[in-house]
MARNUKOL-502949 format. One line per 8 residues: number of its first residue (from 1); for each residue x, y, z of N, C-alpha, C. Coordinates in Angstrom, 3 decimals, padded with zeros to 6 digits. Each point is the difference from the previous one (the first is absolute). Layout:
BEGIN
NUM = X Y Z X Y Z X Y Z ~ ...
% end
This chain:
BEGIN
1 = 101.441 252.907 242.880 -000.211 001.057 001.000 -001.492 000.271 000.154 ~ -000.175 -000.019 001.384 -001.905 000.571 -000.019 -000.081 001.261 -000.466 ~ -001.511 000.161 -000.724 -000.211 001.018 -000.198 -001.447 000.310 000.393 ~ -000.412 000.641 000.256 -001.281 000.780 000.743 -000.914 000.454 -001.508 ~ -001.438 -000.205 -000.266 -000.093 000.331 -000.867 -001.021 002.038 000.261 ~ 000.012 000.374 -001.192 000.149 001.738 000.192 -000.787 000.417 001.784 ~ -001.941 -000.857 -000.525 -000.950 000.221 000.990 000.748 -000.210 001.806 ~ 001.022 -001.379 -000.363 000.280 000.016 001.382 001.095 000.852 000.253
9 = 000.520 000.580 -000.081 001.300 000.996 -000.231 -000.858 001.244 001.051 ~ -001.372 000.397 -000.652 -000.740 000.633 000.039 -000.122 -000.001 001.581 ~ -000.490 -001.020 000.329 -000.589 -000.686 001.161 000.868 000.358 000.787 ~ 001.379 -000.608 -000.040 001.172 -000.232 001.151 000.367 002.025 000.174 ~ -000.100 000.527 -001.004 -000.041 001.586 000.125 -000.760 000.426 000.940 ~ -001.571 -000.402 -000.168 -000.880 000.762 001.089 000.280 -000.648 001.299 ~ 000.819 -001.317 -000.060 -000.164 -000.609 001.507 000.899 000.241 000.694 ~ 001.297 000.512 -000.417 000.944 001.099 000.539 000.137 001.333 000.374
17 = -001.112 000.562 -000.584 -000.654 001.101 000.485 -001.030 000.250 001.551 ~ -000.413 -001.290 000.175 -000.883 -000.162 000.736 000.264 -000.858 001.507 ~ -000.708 000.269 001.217 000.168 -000.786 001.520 -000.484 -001.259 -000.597 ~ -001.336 -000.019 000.198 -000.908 -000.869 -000.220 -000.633 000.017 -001.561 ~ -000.166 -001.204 -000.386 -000.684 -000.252 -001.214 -000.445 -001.470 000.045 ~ -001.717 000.026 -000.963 -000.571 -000.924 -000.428 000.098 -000.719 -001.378 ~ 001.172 -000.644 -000.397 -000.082 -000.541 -001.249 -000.956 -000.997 -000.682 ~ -001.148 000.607 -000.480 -000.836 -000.531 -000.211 000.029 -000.441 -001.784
25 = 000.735 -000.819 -000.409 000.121 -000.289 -001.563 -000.765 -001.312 -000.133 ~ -000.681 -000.179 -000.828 -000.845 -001.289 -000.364 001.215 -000.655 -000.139 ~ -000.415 -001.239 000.547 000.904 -001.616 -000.047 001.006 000.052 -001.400 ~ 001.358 -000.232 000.219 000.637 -000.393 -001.132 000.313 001.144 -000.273 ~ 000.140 000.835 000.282 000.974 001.233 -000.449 001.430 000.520 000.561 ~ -000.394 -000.912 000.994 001.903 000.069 000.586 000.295 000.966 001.250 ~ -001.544 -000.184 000.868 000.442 000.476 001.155 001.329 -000.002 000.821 ~ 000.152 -001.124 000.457 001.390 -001.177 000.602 001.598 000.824 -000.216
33 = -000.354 000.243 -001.684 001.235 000.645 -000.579 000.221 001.459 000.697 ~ -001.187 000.657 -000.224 000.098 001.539 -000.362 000.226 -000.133 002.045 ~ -000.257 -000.613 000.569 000.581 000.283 001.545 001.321 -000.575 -000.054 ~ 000.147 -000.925 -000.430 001.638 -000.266 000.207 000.787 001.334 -000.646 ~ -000.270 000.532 -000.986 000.370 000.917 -000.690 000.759 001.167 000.611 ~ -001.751 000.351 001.467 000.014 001.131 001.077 001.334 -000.393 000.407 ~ -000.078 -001.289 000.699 001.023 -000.040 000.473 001.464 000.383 -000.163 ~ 000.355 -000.494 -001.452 000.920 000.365 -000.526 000.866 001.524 000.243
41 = -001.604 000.767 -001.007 000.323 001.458 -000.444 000.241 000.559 001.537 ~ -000.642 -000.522 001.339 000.392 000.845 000.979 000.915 -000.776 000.882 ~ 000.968 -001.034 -000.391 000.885 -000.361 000.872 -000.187 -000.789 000.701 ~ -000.895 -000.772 000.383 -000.822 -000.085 001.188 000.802 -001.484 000.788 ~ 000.136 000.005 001.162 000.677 -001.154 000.297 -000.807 -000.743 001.264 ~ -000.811 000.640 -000.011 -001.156 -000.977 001.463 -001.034 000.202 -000.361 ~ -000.678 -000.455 -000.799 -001.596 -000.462 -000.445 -000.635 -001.306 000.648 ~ -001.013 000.172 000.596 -001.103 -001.002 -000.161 -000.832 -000.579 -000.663
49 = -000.265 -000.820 -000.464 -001.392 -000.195 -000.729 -000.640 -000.868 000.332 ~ -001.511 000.186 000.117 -000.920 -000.532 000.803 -001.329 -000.647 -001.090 ~ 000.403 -001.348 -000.036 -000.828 -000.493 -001.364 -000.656 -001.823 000.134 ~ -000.644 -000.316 -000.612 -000.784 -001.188 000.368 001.477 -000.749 -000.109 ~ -000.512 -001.302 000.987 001.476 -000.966 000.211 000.107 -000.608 -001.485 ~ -000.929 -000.251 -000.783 000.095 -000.389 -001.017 000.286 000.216 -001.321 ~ 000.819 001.112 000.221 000.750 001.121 -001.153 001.303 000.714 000.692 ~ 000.160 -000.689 001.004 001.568 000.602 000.780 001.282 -000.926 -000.920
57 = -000.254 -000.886 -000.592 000.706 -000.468 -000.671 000.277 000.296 -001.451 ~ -000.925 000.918 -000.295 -000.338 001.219 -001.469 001.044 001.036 000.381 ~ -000.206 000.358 001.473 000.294 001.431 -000.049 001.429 -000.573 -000.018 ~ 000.585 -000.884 000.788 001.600 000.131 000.162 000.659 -000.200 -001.399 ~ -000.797 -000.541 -000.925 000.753 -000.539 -000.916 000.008 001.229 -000.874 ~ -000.491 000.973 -000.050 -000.595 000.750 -001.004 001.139 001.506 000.750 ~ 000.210 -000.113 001.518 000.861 000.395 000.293 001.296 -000.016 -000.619 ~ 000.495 -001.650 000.213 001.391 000.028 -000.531 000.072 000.337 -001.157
65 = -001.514 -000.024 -000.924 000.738 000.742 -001.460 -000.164 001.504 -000.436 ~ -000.609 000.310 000.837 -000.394 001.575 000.060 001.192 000.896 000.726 ~ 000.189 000.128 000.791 000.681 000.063 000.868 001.705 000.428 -000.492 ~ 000.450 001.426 000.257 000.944 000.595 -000.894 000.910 000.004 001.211 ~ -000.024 000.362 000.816 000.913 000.792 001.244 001.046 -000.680 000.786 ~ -000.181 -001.391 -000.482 001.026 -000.929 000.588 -000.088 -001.133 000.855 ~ 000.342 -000.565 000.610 -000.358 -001.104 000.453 -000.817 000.431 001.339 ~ -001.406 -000.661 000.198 -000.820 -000.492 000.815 000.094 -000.595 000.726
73 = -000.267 -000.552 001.420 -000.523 -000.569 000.372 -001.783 000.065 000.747 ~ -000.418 -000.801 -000.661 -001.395 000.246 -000.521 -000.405 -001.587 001.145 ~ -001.103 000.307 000.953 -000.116 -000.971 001.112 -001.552 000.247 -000.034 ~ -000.309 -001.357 -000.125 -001.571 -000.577 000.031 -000.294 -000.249 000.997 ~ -001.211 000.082 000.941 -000.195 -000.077 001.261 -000.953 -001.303 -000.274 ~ -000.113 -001.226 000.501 -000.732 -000.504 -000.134 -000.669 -000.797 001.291 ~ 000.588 -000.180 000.939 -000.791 000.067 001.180 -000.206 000.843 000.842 ~ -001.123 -000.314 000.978 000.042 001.260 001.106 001.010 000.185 001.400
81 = 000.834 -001.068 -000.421 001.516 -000.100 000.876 001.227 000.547 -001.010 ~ -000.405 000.303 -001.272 001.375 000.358 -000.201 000.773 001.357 000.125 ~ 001.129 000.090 000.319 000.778 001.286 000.583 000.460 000.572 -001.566 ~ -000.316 001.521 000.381 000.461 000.728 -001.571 001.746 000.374 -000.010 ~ 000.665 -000.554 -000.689 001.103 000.687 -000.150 000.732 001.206 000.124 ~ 000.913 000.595 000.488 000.288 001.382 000.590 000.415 000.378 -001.733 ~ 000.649 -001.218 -000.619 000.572 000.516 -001.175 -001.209 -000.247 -001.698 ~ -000.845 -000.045 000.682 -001.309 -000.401 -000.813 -000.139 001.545 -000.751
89 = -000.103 000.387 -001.751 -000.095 001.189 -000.353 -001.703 -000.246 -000.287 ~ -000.355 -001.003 -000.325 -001.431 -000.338 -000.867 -000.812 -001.180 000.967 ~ -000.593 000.795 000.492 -000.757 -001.290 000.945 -001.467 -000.416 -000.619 ~ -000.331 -001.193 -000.026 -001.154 -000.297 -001.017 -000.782 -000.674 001.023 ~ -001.307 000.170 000.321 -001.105 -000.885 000.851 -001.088 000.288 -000.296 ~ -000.787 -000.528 000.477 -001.669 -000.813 -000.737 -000.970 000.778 000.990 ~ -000.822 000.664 -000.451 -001.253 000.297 001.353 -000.179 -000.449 001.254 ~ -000.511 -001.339 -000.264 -000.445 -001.290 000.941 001.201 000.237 001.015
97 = 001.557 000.210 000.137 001.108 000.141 000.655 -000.174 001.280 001.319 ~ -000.152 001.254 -001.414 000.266 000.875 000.844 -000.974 001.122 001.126 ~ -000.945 -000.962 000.378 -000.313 000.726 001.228 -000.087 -001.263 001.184 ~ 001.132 -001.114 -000.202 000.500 -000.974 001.124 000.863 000.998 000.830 ~ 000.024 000.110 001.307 000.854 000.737 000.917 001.401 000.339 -000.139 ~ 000.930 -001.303 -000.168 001.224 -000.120 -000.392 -000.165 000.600 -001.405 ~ 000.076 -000.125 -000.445 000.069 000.513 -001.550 -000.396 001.769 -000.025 ~ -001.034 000.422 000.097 -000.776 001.039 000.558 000.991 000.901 000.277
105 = 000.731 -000.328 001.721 001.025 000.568 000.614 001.230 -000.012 -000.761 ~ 000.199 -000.877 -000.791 001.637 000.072 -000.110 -000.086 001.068 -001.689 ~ -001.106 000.382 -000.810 -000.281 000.512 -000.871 -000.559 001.535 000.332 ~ -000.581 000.024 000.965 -000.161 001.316 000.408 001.322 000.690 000.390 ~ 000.894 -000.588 000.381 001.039 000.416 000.907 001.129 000.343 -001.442 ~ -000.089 000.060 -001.072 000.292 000.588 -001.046 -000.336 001.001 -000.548 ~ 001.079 000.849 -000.429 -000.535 001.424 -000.899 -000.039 -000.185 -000.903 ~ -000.920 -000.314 -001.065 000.070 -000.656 -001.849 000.051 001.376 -000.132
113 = 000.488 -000.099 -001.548 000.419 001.151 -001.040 -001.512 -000.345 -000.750 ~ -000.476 -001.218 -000.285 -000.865 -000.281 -000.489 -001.036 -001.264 000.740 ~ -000.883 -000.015 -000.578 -001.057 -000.609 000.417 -000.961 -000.613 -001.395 ~ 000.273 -001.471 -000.301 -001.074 -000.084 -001.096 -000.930 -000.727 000.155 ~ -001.095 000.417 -000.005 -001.425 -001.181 000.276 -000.687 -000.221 -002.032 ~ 000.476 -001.351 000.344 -000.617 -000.631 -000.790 -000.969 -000.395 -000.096 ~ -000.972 000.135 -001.057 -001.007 -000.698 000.012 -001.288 000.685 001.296 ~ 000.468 001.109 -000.206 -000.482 001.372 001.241 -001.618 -000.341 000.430
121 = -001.276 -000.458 -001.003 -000.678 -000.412 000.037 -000.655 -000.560 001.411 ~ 001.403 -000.816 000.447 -000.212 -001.064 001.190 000.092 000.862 001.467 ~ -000.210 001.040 -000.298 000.072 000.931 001.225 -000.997 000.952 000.136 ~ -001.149 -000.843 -000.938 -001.826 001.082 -000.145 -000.546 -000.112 001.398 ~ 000.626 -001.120 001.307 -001.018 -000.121 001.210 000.550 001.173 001.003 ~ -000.382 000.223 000.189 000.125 001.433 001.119 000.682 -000.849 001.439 ~ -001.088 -001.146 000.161 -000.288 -000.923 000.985 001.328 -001.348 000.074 ~ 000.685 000.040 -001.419 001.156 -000.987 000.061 000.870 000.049 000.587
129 = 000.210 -000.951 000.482 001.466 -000.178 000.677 001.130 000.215 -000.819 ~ 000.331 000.041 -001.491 000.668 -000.021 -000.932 -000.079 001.689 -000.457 ~ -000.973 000.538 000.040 -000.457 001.668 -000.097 000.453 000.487 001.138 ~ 000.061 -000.417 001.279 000.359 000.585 000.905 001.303 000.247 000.106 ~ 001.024 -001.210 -000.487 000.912 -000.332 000.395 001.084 001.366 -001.008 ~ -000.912 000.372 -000.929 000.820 000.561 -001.060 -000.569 001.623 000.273 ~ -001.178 000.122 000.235 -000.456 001.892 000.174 -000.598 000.313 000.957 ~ -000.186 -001.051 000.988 -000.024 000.804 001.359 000.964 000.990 000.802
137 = -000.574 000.258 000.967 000.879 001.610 000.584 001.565 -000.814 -000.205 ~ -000.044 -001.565 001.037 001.017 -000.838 000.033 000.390 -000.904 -000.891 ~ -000.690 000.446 -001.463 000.747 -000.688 -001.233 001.149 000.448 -000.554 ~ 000.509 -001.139 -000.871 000.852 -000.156 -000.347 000.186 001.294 -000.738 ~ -001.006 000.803 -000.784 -000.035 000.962 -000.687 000.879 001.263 000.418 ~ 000.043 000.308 001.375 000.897 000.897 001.090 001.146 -000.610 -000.262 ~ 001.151 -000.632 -000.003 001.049 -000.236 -000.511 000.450 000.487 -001.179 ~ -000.708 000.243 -001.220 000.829 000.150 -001.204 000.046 001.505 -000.262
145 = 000.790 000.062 -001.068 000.127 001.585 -000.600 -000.817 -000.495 -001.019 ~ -000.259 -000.789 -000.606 -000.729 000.436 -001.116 -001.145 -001.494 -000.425 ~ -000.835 -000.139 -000.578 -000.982 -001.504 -000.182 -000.841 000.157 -001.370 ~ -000.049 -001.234 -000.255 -000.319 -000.227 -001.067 -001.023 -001.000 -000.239 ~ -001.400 000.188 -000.167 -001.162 -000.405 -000.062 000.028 -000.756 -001.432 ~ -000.319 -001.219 -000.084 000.127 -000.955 -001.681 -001.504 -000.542 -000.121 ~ -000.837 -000.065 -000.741 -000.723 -000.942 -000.203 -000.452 000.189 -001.213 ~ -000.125 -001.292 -000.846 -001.002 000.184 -001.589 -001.764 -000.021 -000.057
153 = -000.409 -000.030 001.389 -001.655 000.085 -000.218 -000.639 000.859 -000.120 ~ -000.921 -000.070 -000.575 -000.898 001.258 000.061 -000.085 000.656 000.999 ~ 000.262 001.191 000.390 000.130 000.665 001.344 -001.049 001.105 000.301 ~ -001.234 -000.236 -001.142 -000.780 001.203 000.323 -001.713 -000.911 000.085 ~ 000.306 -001.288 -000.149 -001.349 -000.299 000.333 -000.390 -000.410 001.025 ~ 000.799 -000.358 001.106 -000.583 000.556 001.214 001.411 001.152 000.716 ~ -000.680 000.897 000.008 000.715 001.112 000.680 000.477 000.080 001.069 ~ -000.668 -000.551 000.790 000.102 -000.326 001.695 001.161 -001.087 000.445
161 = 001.000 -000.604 -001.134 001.148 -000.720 000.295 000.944 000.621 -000.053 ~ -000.207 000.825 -001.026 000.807 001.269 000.457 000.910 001.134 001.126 ~ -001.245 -000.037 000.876 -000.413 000.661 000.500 001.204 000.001 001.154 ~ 000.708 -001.096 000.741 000.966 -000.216 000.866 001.034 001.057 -000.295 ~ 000.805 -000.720 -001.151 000.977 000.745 -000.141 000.022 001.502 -000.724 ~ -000.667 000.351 -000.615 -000.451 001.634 -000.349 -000.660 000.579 001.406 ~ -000.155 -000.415 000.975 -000.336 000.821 001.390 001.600 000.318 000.845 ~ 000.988 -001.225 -000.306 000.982 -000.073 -000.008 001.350 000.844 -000.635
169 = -000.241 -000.400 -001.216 001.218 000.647 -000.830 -000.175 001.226 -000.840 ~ -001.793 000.213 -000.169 -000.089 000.951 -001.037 -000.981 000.444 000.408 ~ -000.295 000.872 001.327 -000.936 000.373 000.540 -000.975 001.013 -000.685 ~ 001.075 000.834 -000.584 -000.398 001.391 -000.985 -000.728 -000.463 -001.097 ~ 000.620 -001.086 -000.389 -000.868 -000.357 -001.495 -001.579 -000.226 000.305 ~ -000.400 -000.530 000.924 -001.562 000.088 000.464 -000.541 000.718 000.785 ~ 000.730 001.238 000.990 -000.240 001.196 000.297 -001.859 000.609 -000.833 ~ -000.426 000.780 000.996 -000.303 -000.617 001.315 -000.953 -000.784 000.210
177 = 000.145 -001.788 -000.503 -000.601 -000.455 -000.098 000.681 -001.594 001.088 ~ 000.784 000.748 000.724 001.260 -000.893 001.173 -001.172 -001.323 000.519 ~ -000.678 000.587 000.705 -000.486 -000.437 000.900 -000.708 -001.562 -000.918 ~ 000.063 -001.456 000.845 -000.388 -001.028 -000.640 -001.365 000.150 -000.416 ~ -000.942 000.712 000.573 -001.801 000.450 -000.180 -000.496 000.860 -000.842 ~ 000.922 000.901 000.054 -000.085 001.330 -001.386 000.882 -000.998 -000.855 ~ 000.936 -001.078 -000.721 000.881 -000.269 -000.664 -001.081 -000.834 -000.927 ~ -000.756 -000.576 001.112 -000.864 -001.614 -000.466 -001.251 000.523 -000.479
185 = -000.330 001.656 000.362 -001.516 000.418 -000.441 000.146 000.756 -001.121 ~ 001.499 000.452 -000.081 -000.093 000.879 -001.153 001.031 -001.052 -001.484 ~ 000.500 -001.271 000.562 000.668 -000.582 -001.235 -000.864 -001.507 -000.124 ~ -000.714 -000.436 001.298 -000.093 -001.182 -000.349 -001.608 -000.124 000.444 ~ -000.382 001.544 -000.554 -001.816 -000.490 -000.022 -000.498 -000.666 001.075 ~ 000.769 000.803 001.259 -000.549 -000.772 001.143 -001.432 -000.002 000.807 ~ -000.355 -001.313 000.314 -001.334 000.542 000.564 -000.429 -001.129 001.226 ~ -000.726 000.169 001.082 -000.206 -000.920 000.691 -001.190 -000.902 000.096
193 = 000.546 -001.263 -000.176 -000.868 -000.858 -000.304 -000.423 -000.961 001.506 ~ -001.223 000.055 000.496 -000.215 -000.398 001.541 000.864 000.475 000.873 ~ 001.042 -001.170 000.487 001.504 000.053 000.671 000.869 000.606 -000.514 ~ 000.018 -000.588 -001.154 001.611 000.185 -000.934 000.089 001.491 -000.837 ~ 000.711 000.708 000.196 000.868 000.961 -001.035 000.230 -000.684 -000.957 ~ -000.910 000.134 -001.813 000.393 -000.828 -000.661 001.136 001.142 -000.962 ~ 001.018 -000.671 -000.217 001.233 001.008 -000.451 000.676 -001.004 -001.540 ~ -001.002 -000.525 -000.574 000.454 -001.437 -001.226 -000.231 001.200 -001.322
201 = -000.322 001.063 000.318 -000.377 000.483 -001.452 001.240 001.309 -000.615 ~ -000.762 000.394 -001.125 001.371 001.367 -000.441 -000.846 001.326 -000.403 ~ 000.664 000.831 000.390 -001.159 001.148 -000.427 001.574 001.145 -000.128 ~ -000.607 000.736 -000.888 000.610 001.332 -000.500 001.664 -000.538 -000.137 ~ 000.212 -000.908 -000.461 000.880 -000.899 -000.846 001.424 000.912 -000.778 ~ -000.933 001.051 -000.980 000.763 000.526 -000.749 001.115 001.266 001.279 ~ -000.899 000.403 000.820 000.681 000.977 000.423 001.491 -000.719 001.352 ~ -000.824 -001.479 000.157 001.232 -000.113 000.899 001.340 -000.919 -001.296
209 = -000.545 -000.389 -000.947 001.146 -000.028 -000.953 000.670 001.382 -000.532 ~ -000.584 000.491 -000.161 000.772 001.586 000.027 001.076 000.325 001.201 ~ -000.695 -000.533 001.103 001.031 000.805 000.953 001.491 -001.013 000.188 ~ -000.579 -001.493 -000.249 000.794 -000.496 000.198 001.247 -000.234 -000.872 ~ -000.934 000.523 -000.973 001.416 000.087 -001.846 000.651 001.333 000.575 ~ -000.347 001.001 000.577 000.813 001.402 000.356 001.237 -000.305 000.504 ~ 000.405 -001.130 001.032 000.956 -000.092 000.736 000.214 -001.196 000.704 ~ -000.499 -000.907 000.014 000.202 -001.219 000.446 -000.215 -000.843 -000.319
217 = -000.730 -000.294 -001.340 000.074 -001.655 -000.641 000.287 000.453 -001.299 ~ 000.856 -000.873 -000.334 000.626 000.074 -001.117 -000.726 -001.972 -000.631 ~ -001.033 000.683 -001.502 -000.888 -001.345 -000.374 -000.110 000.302 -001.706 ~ 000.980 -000.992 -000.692 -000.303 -000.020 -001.436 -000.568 -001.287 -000.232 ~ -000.933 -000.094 -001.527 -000.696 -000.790 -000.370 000.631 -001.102 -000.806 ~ 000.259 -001.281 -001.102 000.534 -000.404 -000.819 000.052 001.421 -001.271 ~ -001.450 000.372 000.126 -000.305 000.884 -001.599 000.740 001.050 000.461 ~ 000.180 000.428 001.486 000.786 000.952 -000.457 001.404 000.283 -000.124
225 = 000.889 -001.161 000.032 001.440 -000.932 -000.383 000.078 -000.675 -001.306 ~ -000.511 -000.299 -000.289 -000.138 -001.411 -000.843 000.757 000.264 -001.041 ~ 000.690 001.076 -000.610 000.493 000.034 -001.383 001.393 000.382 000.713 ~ 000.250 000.063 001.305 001.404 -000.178 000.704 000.582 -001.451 000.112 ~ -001.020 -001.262 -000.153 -000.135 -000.877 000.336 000.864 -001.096 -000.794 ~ 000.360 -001.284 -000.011 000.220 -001.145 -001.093 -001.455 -000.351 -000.713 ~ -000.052 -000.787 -000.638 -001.258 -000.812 -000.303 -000.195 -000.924 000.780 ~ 001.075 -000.998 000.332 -000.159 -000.829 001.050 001.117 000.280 001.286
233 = -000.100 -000.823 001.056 001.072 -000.037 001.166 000.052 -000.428 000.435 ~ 000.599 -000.613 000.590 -000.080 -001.539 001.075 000.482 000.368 001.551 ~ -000.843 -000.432 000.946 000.945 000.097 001.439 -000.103 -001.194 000.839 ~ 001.294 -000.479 000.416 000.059 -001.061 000.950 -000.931 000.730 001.092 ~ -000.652 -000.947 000.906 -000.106 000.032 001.172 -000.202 -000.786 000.847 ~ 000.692 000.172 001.311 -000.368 -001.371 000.678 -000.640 000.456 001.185 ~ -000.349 -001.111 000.427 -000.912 -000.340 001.019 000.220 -001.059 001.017 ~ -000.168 000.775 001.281 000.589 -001.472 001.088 -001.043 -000.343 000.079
241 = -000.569 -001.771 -000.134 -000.154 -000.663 000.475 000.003 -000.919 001.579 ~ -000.623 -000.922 -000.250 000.024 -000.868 001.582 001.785 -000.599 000.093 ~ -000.327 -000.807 -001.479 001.006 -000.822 -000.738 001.236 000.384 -000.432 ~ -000.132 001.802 000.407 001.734 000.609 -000.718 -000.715 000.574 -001.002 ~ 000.721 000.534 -001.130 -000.582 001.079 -000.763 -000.078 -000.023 -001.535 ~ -001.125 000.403 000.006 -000.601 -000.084 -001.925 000.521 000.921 -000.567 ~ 000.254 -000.323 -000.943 000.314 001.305 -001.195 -000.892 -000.684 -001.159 ~ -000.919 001.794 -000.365 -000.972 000.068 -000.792 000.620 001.241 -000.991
249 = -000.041 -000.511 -001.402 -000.005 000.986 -001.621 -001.034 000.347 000.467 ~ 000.283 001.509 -000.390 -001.222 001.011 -000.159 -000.364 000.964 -001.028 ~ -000.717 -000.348 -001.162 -000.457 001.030 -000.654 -000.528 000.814 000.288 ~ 000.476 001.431 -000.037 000.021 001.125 000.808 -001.384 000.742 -001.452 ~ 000.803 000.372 -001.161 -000.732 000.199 -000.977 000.329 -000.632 -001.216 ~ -001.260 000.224 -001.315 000.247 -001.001 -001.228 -001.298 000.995 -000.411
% end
């Protein structure tokens, strides 16, 4: 039987509490889980998740073993012609997909219970077609009741990648600092260089990690898990390929 270990228990608590959240846990702590989890604890039967094409074959599998509520049907989108199922509960597609027209339309035209962006990171361009597609006025983001921001990177050394979806989902948490010019002068040491607004740096660091630990990112360390932990752990993962798909052992920790 799966079991969740205490820290993520923790996790799937605050993320049921919450619209929007940034799960920000360093690599290997079991992001993947603690959202399938959400799912679980709230029933959920029409989720999206929106994640590199090259881990859609992670997520489904990690689905069928996570996954309490009964049988799925769990549908991978993998071209920009393919039609989503009426009886589809778990729809899985790749960035690069979803701001193609067909796809776009037939995903907007859904009410998700949930919304998970994986690997959230990939949505720092204001200017992307892939950022657009998900938190513009006409993103995908307007469809759901509730979303779920994933990534393991450092999320405070440049501030300004940020910056999309907290103008978006967590406006209050950077209150009143909304605006992209006050956001970039007062977090990311902004200053103008000739032409360019240079916006690459971090300034007053501690206070926007403060705001963002108040209510919208949820970010533990190894040190601060680690005696929840095994000594070692292993995780399959695969990876599509040109050729069809790799599976790589992963020492997670040791």
């Amino acid at each position: 039987m799966n079991q969740l270990y205490p820290f993520q228990q923790i996790a799937v608590s605050k993320l049921m509490q919450r619209k929007h959240t940034l799960l920000a846990d360093v690599q290997g702590l079991g992001k993947t889980v603690m959202a399938i989890e959400l799912t679980n604890q709230l029933d959920l039967y029409n989720v999206l998740i929106i994640c590199k094409a090259s881990i859609k074959e992670n997520w489904a599998r990690k689905l069928a073993t996570w996954r309490s509520l009964g049988l799925d049907y769990i549908q991978m989108i993998n071209k920009r012609t393919d039609t989503i199922s009426k009886h589809a509960t778990i729809v899985i597609v790749n960035y690069d997909l979803i701001s193609h027209s067909y796809i776009h339309l037939q995903l907007s035209s859904i009410k998700w219970q949930l919304i998970i962006c994986d690997e959230a990171h990939y949505l720092k361009n204001m200017q992307a077609k892939r950022t657009k597609a998900v938190l513009s006025k006409k993103g995908l983001i307007h469809h759901t009741e509730r979303s779920l921001m994933m990534t393991g990177t450092p999320v405070l050394n440049r501030p300004i990648e940020l910056y999309p979806m907290l103008k978006v989902l967590s406006p209050e948490t950077i209150a009143p600092y909304n605006d992209y010019y006050r956001f970039a002068k007062r977090f990311c040491a902004a200053y103008q260089d000739g032409f360019i607004f240079n916006v690459d740096g971090a300034s007053h660091t501690d206070d926007l990690n403060a705001r963002l630990r108040k209510g919208f990112m949820i970010r533990r360390s190894y040190d601060e898990v680690e005696m929840q932990l095994p000594k070692r752990r292993y995780e399959i993962v695969l990876i599509d390929q040109a050729d069809g798909v790799k599976t790589n052992l992963r020492i997670l920790e040791s």
